[in-house]
C-alpha positions in Angstrom: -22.2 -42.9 63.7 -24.0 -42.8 60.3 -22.8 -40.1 57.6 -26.3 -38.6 58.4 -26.6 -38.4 61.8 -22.7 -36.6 62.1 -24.5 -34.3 59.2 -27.8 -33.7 61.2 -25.2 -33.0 64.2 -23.0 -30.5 62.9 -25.6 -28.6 61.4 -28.1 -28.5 64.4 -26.2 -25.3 65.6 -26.8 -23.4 62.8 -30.5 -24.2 62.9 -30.9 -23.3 66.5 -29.4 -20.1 65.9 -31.5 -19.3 62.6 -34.6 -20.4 64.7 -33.4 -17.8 67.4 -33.3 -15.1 65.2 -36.8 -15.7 64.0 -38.1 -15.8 67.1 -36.2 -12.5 67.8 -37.8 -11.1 65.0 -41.3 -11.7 66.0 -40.2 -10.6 69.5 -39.3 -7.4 67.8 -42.6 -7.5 65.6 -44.8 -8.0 69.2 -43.0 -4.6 70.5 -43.4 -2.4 67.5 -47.5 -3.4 67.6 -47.9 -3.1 71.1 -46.0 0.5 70.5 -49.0 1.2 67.9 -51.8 0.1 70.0 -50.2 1.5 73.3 -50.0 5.3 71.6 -53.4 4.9 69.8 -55.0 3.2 72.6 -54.0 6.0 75.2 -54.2 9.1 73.4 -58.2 8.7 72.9 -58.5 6.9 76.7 -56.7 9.5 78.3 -56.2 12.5 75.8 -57.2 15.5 77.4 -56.5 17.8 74.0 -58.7 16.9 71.3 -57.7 17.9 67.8 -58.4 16.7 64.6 -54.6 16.4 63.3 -53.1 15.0 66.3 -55.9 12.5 66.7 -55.2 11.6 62.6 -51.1 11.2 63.5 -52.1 9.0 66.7 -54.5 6.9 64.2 -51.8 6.9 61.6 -49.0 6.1 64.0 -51.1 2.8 65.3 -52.4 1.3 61.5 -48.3 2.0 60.4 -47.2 0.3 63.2 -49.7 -2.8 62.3 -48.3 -2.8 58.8 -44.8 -3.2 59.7 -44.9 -5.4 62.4 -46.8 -7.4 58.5 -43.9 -6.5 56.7 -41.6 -7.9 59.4 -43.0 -11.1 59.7 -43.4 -11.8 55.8 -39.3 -10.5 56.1 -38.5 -12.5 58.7 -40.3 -15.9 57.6 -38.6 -15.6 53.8 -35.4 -15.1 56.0 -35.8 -18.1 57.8 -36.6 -20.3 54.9 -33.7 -18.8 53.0 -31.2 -19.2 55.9 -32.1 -22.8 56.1 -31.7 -23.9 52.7 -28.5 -22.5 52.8 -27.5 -23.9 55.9 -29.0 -27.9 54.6 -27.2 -26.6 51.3 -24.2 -26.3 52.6 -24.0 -22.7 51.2 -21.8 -19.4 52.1 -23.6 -16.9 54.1 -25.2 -14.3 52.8 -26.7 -11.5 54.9 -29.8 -10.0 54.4 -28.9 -6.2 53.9 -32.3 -5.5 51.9 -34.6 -6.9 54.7 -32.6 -5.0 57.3 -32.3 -1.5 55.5 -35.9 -1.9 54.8 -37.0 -1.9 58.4 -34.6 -0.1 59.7 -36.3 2.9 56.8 -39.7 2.2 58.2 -38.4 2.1 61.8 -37.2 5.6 61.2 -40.7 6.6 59.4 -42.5 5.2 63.1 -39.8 8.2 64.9 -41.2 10.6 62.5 -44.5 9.9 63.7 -43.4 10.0 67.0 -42.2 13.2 67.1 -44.8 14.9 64.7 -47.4 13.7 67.6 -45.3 15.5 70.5 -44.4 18.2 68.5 -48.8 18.9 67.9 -49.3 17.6 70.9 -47.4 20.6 72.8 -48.1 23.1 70.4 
């Protein structure tokens, strides 16, 4: 075999897993949005209670849900680029702390949300 193709070969693992993980990301991206538009989308189809504050953390809960599901794709894509110059680099791995701390955060900001709406919701 050619120098390139035994290259090309050892490296195709690596770039089937980084293209898994990508793809995992969006998957993850699709859930959080349909989470959003789920919550918004039922709580003025089939919201009995009307109030002003619960219908602003419902609204709030489904825009902040569009904007990271943004932020996770913009993450994710940067990620994948990154992961596969290193990989055709021939570079050490480096994990991404910053882009997992950062939606893990915003993750946690979505519970908030969550919970502020149940919380108003029963009171």
């Amino acid at each position: 075999m050619k120098k390139e193709e035994k290259n090309q070969l050892k490296y195709a693992q690596q770039h089937l897993a980084n293209e898994r993980t990508y793809l995992a990301w969006i998957r993850t991206v699709i859930a959080i949005v349909g989470i959003g538009f789920l919550n918004t989308s039922l709580h003025f189809t089939i919201g009995v209670q009307r109030n002003s504050t619960i219908d602003m953390i419902s609204l709030s809960l489904g825009v902040f849900a569009v904007v990271l599901g943004f932020i996770i794709i913009i993450l994710a894509t940067v990620a994948y680029f990154k992961k596969k110059k290193q990989i055709m680099n021939d570079e050490t791995f480096n994990p991404s702390n910053t882009s997992v701390t950062l939606v893990s955060s915003l993750m946690i900001v979505i519970l908030i949300f969550i919970l502020f709406y149940f919380l108003y919701l029963e009171s």
